[in-house]
C-alpha positions in Angstrom: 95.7 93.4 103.8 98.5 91.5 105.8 96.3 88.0 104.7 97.1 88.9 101.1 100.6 89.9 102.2 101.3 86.8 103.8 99.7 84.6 100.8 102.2 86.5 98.7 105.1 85.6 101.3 104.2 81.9 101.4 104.9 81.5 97.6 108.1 84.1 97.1 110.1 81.8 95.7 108.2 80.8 92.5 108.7 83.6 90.3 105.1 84.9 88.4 104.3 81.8 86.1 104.3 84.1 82.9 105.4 83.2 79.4 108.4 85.0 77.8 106.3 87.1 75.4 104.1 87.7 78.1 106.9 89.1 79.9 108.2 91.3 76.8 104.8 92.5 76.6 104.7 94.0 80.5 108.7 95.2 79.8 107.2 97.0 76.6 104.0 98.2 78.3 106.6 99.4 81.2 109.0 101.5 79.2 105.7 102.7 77.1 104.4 104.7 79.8 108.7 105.3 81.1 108.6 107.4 77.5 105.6 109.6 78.4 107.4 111.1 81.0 111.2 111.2 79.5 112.9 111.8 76.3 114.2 109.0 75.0 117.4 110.2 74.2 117.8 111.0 78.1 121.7 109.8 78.8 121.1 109.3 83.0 120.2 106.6 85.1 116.5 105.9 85.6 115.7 105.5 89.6 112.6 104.1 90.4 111.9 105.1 93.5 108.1 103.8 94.6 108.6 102.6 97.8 106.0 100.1 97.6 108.7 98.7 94.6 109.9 96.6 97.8 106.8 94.2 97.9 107.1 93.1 93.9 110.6 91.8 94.0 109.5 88.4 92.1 107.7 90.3 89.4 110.5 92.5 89.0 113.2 90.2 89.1 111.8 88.3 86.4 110.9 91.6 84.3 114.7 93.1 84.8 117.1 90.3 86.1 119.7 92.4 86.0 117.7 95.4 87.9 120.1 97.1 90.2 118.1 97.5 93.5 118.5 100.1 96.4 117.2 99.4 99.9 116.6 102.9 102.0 117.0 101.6 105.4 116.3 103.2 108.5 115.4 102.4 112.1 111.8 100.9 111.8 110.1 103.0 114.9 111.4 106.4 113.2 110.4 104.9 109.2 106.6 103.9 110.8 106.4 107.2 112.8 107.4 109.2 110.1 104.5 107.4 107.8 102.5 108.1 110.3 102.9 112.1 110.6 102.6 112.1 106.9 99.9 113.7 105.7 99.4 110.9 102.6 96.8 111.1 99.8 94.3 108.2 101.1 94.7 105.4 99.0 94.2 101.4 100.0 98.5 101.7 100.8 98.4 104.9 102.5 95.0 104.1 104.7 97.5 101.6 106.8 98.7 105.0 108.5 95.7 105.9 109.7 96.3 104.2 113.2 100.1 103.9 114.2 98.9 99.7 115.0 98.6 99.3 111.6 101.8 101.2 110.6 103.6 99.2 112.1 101.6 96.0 110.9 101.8 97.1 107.4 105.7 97.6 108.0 106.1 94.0 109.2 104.3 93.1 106.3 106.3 95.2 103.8 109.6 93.8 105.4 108.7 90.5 105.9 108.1 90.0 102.0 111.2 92.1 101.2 113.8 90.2 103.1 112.4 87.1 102.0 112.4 88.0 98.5 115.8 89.5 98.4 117.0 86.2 100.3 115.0 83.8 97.5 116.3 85.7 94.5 119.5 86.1 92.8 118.9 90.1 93.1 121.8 92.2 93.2 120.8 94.4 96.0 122.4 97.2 98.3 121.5 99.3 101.4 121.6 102.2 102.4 121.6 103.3 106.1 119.5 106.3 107.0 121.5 107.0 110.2 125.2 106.9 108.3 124.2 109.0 105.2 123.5 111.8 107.9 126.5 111.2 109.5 128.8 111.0 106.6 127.3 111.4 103.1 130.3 111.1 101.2 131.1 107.5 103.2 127.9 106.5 102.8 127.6 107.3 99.1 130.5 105.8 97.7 129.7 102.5 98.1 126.6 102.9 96.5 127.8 104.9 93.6 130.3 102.2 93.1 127.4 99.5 93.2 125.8 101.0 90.7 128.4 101.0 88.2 129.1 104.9 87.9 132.2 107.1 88.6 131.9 109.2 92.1 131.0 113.0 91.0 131.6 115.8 94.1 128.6 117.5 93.2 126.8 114.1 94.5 127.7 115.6 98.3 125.6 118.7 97.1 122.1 117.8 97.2 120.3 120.9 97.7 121.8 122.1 94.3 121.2 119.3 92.4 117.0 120.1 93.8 117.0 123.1 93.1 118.1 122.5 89.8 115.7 120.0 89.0 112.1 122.5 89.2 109.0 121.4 90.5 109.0 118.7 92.5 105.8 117.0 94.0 106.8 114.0 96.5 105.6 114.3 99.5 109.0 115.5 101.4 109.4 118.1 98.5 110.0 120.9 101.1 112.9 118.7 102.8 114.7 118.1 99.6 116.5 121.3 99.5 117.3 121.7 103.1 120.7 120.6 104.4 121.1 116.6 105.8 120.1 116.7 109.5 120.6 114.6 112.3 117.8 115.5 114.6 115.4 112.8 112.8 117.2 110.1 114.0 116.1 108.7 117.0 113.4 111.1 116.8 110.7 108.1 117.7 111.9 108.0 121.4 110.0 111.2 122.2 107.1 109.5 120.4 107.7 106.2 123.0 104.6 106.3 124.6 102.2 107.2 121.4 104.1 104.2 119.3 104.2 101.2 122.6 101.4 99.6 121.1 103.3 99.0 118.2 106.9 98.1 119.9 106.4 94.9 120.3 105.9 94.6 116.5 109.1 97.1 115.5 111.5 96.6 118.3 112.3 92.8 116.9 112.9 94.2 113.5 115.2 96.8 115.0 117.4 94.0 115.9 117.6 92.1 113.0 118.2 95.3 110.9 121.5 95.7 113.6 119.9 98.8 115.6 121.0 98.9 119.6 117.3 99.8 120.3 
């Protein structure tokens, strides 16, 4: 997996060699399958929010230049950990967390082709930091809100509503959603320290460059 990752790396900068019809053919194909699960005459904003949407940033640069894309930062031993402890459908992705060394390999992976995508395209990007939206939701928020182009809404501080309202919901945190914004996940990796040191060495550097103390 991290040989094809790193293949991919090597050649970020050269967008997919595709033909412009070829490219309104995937955009079509795209919204296609978009309409079997939303009306059409739905006035929101459509949020994708794969996570594994972070390695394709070529592909979807040059399907939606003008793509509006959120980064969901937070402190890589606590991300990787939190993988880890999921309890993940097994898929090729999701076999990665079977062993907290390749966690944290698949994570350096993930990240390396992010940052170097978002630093070879024109993307119009913006994070958001884990640790400050618990701290301060509405401070953390409005930036974002203004980002994307839309007019700040109080109700946006009310998340457990807004879930509530929504029905069903089958991600994987769909018990979390409607509980209140806690603080005790941050940091939560240090009582993990021992379980995760093989895998320190690999997530500690990337702690720094993200602007993390430790």
């Amino acid at each position: 997996m991290l040989g094809a990752a790193e293949t991919v790396i090597g050649n970020v900068a050269q967008l997919p060699l595709r033909s412009s019809a070829q490219l309104e053919q995937a955009r079509n194909a795209y919204f296609a399958e978009l309409d079997r699960h939303l009306d059409r005459s739905f006035p929101g904003l459509i949020v994708d929010k794969l996570p594994l949407n972070m390695l394709g940033l070529p592909a979807i640069y040059s399907l939606f230049p003008d793509a509006r894309v959120i980064f969901a930062q937070r402190h890589p031993c606590d991300a990787v950990l939190s993988g880890f402890m999921q309890s993940f459908t097994l898929n090729d992705a999701m076999a990665c967390f079977l062993k907290i060394e390749d966690s944290a390999d698949f994570y350096d992976a993930a990240m390396t082709l992010f940052t170097r995508s978002r630093d070879a395209l024109p993307l119009a990007a913006h994070t958001l930091v884990y640790e400050e939206l618990v701290a301060d939701p509405g401070r953390a928020l409005r930036p974002l809100i203004e980002f994307l182009g839309l007019d700040w809404r109080p109700e946006l501080l009310d998340h457990r509503a807004t879930a509530k309202a929504r029905g069903a919901i089958i991600t994987p945190s769909y018990d979390q959603v409607i509980q209140p914004l806690n603080k005790a996940p941050s940091g939560r990796w240090r009582r993990y320290e021992a379980q995760l040191e093989p895998a320190l060495p690999v997530l500690l550097p990337w702690a720094k460059r993200l602007g993390y103390a430790d």
